[in-house]
C-alpha positions in Angstrom: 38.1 22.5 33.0 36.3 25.5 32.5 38.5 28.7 32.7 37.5 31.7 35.4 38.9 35.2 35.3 37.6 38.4 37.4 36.0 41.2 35.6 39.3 43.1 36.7 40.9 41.1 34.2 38.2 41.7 31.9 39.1 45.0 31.8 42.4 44.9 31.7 43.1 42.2 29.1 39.8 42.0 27.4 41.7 41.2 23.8 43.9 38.4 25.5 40.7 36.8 27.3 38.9 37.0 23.4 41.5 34.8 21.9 41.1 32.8 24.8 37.9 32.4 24.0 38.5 31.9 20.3 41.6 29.8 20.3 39.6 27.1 23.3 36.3 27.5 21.8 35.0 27.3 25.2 33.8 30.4 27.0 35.6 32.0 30.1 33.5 32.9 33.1 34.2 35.8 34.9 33.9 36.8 38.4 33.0 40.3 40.4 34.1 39.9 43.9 34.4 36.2 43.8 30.8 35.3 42.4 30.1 34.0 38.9 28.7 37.4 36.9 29.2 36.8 33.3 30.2 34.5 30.7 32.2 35.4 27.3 32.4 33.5 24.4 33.6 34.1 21.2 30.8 34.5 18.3 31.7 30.8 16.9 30.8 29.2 20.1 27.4 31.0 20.5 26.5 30.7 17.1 27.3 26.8 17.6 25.3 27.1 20.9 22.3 28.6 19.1 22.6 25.9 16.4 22.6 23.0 18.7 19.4 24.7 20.8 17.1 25.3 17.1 18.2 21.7 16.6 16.7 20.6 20.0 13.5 22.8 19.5 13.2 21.1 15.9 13.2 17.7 17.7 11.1 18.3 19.9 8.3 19.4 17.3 9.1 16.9 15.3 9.0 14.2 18.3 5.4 16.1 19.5 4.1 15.1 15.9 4.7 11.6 16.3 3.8 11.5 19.6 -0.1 12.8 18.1 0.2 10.2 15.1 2.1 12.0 12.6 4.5 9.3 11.2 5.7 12.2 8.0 5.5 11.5 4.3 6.3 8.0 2.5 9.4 8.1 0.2 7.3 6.9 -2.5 5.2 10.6 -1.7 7.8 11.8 -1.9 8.9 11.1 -5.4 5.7 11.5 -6.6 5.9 15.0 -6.1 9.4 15.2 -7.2 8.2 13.9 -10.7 5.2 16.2 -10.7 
């Protein structure tokens, strides 16, 4: 269940809400007057976040390509050029 805190909080206990962060692996959100405002993560989790999304955009090309015929290079190409 995804923890909330206020920016009040924020604030206040900024250190506390960073291990939080760090000790979950999850990111808080935090509220200003009862709305969501921001999100806090530690560096781990966006960095793991940013991974995953590079992955995606990788897939994607790669799916695009075989979608227009490219079906990659042969393992036997392959060690062709490795002996080369």
């Amino acid at each position: 269940m995804p923890v909330t805190r206020t920016i009040a909080e924020l604030g206040h206990n900024a250190q506390e809400i960073a291990r939080l962060c760090q000790e979950s692996g999850e990111p808080v959100r935090i509220t200003d007057d009862g709305d969501q405002d921001l999100v806090v993560m530690s560096l781990e989790t966006y960095e793991r976040g940013q991974a995953r999304l590079e992955l995606y955009r990788l897939l994607d090309e790669a799916e695009a390509d075989f979608q227009n015929g490219d079906r990659g290079v042969s393992v036997a190409s392959i060690r062709q050029r490795l002996r080369q």
